[in-house]
N, C-alpha and C positions, 0 to 999 in steps of 0.2 A: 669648435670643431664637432662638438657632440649632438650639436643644433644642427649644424650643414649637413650630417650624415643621416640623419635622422628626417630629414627633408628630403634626402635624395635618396633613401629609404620609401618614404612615400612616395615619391612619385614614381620608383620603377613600379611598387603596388600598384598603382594606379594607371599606369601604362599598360600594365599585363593583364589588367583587368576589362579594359578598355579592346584590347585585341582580343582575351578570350571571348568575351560577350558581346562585342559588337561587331564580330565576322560571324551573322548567324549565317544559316543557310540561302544559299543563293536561292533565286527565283527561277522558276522554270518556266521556259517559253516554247511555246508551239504558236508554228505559223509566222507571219511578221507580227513583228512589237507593232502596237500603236503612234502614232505618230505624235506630235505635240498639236499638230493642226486638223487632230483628228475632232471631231463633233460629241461630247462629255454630256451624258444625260443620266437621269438616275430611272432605276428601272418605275418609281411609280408616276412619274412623269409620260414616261414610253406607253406604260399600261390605262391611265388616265387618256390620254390624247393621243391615243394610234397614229391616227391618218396625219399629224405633224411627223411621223418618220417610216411610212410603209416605205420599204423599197428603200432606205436610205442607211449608209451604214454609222453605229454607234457606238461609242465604248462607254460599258459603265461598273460597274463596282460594286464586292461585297462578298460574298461567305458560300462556300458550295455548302448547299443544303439539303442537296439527295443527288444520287446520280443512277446511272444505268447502271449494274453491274458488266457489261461487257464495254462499258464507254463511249454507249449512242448519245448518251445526253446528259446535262445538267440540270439543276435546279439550281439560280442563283437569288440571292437574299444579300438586299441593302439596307442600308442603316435605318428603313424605314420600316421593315421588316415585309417589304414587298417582294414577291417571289414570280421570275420569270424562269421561262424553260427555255434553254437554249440548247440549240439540236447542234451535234458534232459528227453525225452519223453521212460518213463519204467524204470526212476530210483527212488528210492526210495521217495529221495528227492525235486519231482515236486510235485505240481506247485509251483512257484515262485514270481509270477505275481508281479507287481509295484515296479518297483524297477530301471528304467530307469532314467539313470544319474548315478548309483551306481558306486563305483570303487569296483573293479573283479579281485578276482585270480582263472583262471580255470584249473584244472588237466585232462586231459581227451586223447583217442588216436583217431589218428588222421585217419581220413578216408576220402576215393572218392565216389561218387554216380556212379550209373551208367546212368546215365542222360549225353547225351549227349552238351556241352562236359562235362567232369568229371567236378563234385565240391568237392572241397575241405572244408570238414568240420571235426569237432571236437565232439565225442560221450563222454558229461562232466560225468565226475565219480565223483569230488569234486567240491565245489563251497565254496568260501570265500569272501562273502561280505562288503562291507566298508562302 
């Protein structure tokens, strides 16, 4: 009896452990979510080989790393430690502000400045925060 109780002792721990820590904070989403059949590229791919996605739209992944203080823009950072800027500035869902460190999934198509030389950035249409 001292055995069973003792077991069923552990596992309500372990159940309530389980529910406090692993209901972290939901994710925040501006814009439409990404789709599953949406085009997955990493940012130093996009930056390496532009003209495979000008004008095309991508989502990709990694760490806000600087932002606009009014929430015109981001700086995003993937696990490569490549950093693109993706402009937010005229969509519905700016400003964004304080949120540096977050993990990031951004949807958006991919564009050059004409700033010489061309930059490569990213016009975010969705945003999904962690």
């Amino acid at each position: 009896m001292k055995k069973m109780s003792a077991i069923s002792g552990s596992l309500l721990v372990l159940v309530f452990t389980v529910f406090l820590f692993g209901c972290g904070a939901k994710a925040e989403k501006f814009g439409d979510a990404p789709g599953e059949s949406d085009a997955k590229a990493s940012v130093g791919t996009i930056l390496t080989n532009p003209q495979s996605y000008l004008n095309k739209d991508v989502v990709i992944s990694g760490v806000i790393s600087s932002e606009c203080p009014s929430g015109c823009w981001i700086n995003v950072k993937d696990d490569s430690g490549t950093v693109v800027y993706v402009e937010l500035q005229g969509q519905s869902f700016a400003p964004i502000p304080q949120r540096v460190g977050k993990k990031i999934i951004v949807k958006g198509m991919v564009y050059q400045t004409e700033n010489t030389p061309n930059e490569t950035r990213i016009l975010g249409k969705c945003l999904v925060i962690k």
